[in-house]
NUROTI-703727 format. One line per field, with one value per residue (C-alpha): residue in one letter; x, y, z; residue number from 1. Coordinates in steps of 0.02 Angstrom, whole numbers, padded with zeros to 5 digits. Example, Ala and Ser with C-alpha at 12.3 -4.5 7.8 and 13.67 -1.06 7.14 Angstrom:
// residues 2
rest	(a/s)
u	(00615/00684)
v	(-00225/-00053)
w	(00390/00357)
nr	(1/2)
//
This chain:
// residues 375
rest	(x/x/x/x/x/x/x/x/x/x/x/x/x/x/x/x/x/x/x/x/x/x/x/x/x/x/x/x/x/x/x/x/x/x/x/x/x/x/x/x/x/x/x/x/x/x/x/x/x/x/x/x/x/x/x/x/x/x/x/x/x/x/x/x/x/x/x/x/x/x/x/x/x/x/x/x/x/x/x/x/x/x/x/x/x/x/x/x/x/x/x/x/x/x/x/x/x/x/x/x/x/x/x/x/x/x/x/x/x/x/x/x/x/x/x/x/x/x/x/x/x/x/x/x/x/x/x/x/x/x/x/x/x/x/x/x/x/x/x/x/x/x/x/x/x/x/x/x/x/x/x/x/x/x/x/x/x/x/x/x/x/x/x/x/x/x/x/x/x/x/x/x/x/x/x/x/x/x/x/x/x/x/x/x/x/x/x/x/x/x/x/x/x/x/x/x/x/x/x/x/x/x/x/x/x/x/x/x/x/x/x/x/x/x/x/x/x/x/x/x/x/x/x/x/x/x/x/x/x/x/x/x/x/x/x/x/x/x/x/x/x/x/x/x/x/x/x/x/x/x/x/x/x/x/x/x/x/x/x/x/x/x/x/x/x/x/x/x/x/x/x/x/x/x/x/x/x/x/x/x/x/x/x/x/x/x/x/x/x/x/x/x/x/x/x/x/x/x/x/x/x/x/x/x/x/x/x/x/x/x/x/x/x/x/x/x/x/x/x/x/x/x/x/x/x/x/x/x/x/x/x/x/x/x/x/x/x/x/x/x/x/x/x/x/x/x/x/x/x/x/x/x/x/x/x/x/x/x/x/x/x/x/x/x/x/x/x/x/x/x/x/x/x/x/x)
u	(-00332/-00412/-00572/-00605/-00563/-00675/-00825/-00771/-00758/-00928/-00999/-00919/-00752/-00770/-00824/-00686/-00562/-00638/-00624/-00442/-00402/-00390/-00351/-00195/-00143/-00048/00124/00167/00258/00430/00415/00379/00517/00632/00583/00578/00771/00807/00773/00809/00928/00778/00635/00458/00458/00348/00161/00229/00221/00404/00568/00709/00813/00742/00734/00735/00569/00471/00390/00273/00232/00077/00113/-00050/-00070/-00245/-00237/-00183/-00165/-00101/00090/00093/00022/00007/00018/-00005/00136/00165/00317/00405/00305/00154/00093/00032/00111/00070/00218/00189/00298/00304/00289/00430/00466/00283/00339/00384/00245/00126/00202/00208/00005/-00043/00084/-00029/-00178/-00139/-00107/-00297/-00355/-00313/-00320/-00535/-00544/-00644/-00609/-00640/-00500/-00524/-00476/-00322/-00286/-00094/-00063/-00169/-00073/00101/00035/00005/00157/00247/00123/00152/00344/00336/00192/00327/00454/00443/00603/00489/00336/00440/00499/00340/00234/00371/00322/00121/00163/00238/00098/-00043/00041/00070/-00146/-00225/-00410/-00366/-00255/-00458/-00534/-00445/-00338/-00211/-00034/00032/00203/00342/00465/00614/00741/00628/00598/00709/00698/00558/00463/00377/00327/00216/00111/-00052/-00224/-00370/-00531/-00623/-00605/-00731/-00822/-00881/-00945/-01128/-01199/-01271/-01157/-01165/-00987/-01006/-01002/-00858/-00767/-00820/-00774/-00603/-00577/-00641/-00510/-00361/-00396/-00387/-00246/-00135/-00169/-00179/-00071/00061/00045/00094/-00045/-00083/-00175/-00248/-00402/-00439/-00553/-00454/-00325/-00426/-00487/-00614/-00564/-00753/-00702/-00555/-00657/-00496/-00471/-00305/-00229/-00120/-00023/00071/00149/00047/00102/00136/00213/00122/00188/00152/00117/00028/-00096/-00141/-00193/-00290/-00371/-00424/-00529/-00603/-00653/-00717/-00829/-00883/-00935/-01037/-00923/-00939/-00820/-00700/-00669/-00671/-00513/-00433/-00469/-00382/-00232/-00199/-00234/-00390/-00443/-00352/-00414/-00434/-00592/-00769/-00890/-00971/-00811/-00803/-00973/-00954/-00794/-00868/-01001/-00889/-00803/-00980/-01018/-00862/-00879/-01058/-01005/-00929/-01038/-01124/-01157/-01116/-01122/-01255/-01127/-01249/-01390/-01282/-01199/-01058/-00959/-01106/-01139/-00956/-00945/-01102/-01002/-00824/-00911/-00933/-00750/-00717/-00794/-00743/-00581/-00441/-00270/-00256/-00266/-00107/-00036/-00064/-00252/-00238/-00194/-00289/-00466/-00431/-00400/-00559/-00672/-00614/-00664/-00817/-00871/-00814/-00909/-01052/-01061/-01049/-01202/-01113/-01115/-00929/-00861/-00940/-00895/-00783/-00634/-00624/-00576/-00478/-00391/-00365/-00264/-00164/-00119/-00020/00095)
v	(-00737/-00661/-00626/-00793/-00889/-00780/-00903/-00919/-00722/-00643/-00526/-00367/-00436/-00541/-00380/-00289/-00415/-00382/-00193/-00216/-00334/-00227/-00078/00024/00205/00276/00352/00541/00598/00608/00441/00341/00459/00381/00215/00226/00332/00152/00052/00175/00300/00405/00513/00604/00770/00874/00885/00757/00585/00585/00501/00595/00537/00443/00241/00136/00048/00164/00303/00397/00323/00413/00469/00450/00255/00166/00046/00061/-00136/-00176/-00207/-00087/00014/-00007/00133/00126/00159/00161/00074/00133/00028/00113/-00056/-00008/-00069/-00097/-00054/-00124/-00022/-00080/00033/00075/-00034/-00120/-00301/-00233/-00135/-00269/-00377/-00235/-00221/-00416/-00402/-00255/-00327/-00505/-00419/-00340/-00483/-00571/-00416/-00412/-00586/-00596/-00755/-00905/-01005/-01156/-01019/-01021/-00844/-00861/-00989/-00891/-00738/-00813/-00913/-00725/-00660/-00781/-00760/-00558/-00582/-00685/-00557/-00417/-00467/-00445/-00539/-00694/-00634/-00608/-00781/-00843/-00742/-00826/-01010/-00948/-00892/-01071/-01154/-01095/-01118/-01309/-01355/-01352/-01329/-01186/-01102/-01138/-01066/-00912/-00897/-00790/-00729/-00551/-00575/-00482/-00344/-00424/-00282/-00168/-00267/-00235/-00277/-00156/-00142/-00268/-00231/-00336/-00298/-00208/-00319/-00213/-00274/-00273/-00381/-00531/-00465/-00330/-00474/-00476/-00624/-00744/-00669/-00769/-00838/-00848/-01049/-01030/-00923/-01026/-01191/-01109/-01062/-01225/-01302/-01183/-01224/-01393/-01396/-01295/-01368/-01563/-01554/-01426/-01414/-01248/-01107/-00921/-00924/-00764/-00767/-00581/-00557/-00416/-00553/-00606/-00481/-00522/-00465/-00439/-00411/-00551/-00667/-00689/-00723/-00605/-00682/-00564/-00540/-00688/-00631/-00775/-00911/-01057/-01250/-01395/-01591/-01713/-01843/-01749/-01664/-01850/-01888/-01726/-01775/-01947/-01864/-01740/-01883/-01982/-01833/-01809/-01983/-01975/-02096/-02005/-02146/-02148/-01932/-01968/-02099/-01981/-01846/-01919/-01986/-01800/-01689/-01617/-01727/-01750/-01905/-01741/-01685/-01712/-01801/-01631/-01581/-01735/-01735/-01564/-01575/-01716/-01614/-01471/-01609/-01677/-01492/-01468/-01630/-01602/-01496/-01678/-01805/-01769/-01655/-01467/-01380/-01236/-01138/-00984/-01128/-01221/-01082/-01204/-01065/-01001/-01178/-01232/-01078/-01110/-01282/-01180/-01088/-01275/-01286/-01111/-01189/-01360/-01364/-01417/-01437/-01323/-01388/-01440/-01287/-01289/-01297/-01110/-01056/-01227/-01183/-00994/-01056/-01173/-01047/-00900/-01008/-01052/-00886/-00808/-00940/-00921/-00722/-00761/-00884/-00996/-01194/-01290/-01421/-01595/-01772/-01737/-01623/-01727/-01889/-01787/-01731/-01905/-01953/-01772/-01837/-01986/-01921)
w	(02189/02334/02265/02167/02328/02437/02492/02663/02693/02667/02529/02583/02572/02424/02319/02398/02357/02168/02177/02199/02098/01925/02011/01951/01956/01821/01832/01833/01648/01743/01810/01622/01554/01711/01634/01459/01461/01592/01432/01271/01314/01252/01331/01273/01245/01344/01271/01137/01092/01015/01086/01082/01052/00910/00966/00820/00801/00869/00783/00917/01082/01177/01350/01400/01431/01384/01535/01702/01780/01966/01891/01742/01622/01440/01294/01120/01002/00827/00742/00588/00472/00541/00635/00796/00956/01136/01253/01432/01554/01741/01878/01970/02146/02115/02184/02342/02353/02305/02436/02594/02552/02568/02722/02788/02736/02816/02981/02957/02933/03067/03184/03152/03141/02976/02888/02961/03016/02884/02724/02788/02730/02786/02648/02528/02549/02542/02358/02335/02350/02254/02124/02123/02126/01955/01875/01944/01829/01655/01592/01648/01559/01410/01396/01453/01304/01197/01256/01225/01054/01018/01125/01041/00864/00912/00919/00771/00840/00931/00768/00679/00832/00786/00949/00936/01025/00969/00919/01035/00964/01083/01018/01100/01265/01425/01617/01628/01466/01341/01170/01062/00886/00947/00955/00906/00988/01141/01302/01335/01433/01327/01194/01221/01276/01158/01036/00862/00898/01079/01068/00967/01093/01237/01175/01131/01302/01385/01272/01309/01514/01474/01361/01513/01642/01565/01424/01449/01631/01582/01633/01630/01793/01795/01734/01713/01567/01512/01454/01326/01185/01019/00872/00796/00613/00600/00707/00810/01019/01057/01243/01336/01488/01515/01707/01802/01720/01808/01769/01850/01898/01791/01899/02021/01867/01820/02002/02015/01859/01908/02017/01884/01784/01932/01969/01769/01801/01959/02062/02224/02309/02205/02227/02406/02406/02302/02375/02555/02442/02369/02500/02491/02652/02794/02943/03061/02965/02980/02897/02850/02780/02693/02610/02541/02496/02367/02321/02259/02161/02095/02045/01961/01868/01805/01623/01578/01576/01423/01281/01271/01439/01487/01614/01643/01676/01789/01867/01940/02010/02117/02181/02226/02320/02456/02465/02495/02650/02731/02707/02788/02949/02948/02841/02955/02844/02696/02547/02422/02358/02185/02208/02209/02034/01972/02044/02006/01832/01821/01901/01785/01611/01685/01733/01576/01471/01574/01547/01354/01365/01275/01294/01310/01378/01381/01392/01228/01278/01450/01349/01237/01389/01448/01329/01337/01511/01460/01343)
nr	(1/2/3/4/5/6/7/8/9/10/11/12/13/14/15/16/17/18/19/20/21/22/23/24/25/26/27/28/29/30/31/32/33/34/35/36/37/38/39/40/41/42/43/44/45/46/47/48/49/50/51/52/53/54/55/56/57/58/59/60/61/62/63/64/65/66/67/68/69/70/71/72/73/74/75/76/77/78/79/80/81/82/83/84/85/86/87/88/89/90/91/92/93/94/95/96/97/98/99/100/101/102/103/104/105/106/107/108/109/110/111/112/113/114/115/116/117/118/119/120/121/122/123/124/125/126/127/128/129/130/131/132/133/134/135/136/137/138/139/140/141/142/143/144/145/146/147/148/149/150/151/152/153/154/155/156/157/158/159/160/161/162/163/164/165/166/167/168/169/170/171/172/173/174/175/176/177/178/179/180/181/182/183/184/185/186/187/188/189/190/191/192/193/194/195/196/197/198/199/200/201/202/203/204/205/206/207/208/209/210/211/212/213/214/215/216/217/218/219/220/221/222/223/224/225/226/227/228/229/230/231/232/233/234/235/236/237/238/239/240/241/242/243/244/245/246/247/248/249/250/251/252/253/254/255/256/257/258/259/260/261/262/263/264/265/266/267/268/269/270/271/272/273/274/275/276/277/278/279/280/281/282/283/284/285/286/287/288/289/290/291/292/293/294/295/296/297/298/299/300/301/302/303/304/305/306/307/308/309/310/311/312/313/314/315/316/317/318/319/320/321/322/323/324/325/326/327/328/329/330/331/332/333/334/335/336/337/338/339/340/341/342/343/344/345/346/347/348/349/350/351/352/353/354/355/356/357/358/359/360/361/362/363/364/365/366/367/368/369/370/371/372/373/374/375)
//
């Protein structure tokens, strides 16, 4: 969150904030044994990828894992049908963790004085932690991959898009492991740009943010690229790691749209009453706040007035953010809450379209998502 809300803090921080964000550090042998024998009753042999004792449904599971997140780590496994499996085990006492090192790193924060007092790192840092406590438990993420599953199932376009949800081996789930069917491919960010199906991919995606936050108001806020992996030879989108999910208001997602559609149709004034009625603006800020505020919200707008939408031409990410450092300077309440996970959401489909070189977006899904709003 940290790092895609970082235009207030200056370059150094900002790619520090980045560094951390993916960074994870495996667990010792004994400790996964401590954690798998929590859940099965069973543990790896020494130098060996079998469970002993056996654990029906799972054939081998390699101790070595092939990722290593900020929560958990991830191994492959195979099942007794010889499908291939991917068993997420959470590290041991992470939430607290998580939540001592934002506490530490608020207090150095405010100690050197680095980020401008309109960021309002305080608030940031407790959406944080409320974030990390959700991610932190995987009975949640369980039920919310479930939902996804259903979710993504329920739109047609997106089923033709070739989106995709692993299923979830629930018998073989507990408080502090999830197992789905593996996905075999590579993340987005590792499709080249200008791939053949990158407009494909990227009007997928611009369609999935769209569809959470205006339809279900139901969203997997982090937008990690690792979460999304292409499946070159089945032509399929595989989304994983459903931990940051997040349910939004209905009423208050139809006001916040108002104002995306007033910017995708260039009525400044109209972003600017809204803006005061929502929260954004307060009657304690300036006029300079004011104005850039509505520029932000002009920027963002800009993919929907017309046909598809150049991202890596417009580069609407880059441009909000020399607006957001006005608003570290002038800003004087913080913004509503759910902004947060909303903009994080926003700005992570944008950048990710914008690495594929793909064009999405456009006046099309906007009215589409009109009417999404009134049901």
């Amino acid at each position: 969150m940290l790092s895609l809300h970082s235009g207030g803090l200056g370059e150094e921080w900002s790619k520090a904030f980045g560094e951390m964000k993916n960074k994870g550090d495996c667990m010792s042998f004994e400790e996964l044994n401590t954690e798998l024998n929590l859940t099965y009753s069973s543990t790896l042999l020494p130098s060996s990828s079998t469970l002993s004792p056996p654990v029906p449904g799972i054939k081998t599971l390699e101790p070595k894992p092939i990722y290593a997140g900020s929560i958990g780590q991830v191994h492959v496994a195979k099942g007794e049908d010889g499908g291939f499996l991917a068993v997420k085990v959470r590290y041991p006492g992470i939430a607290d963790t998580v939540i001592s090192d934002l506490d530490n790193l608020n207090t150095l924060i405010n100690v050197v004085n680095v980020v401008p007092e309109g960021v309002f790192i305080d608030n940031i840092i407790e959406e944080g932690k409320a974030e990390v406590i959700k991610e932190c438990s995987y009975k949640i993420e369980l039920e919310n991959h479930k939902r996804y599953i259903e979710l993504i199932k329920s739109d047609d376009e997106l089923v033709k898009m070739g989106f995709y949800v692993p299923k979830i081996m629930e018998e073989l789930c507990g408080d502090n492991i999830i197992v789905s069917e593996w996905f075999h491919g590579v993340t987005i960010e590792e499709v080249q740009a200008g791939h053949k199906e990158s407009d494909r991919i990227c009007e997928g995606l611009m369609r999935l943010t769209f569809l959470e936050l205006f339809k279900w108001r139901f969203s997997q806020t982090d937008p990690n690229p690792g979460n999304f992996l292409w499946d070159e030879r089945e032509g399929k989108v595989g989304l994983i790691d459903f931990g940051g999910c997040r349910e939004y208001d209905k009423e208050w997602m139809k006001d916040y749209f108002s104002i995306v559609n007033a910017a995708s149709l260039g009525d400044a004034a109209t972003v600017e009453e809204r803006s005061f009625e929502l929260g954004f603006l307060s009657s304690k800020d300036s006029r300079k706040m004011i104005d850039a505020h509505v520029e932000g919200a002009m920027i963002l707008g800009e993919p929907f007035r017309g046909g598809k939408y150049d991202f890596k031409e417009g580069k609407v990410t880059q441009r909000i953010g020399e607006v957001a450092k006005v608003f570290a300077k002038e800003r004087k309440t913080p913004p509503p809450r759910n902004v947060y996970t909303i903009h994080r959401k926003m700005a992570g489909a944008f950048e990710t379209v914008a690495r594929l070189n793909g064009k999405a977006g456009g006046r099309e899904i906007l009215e589409e998502a009109q009417e999404w709003i009134h049901l």
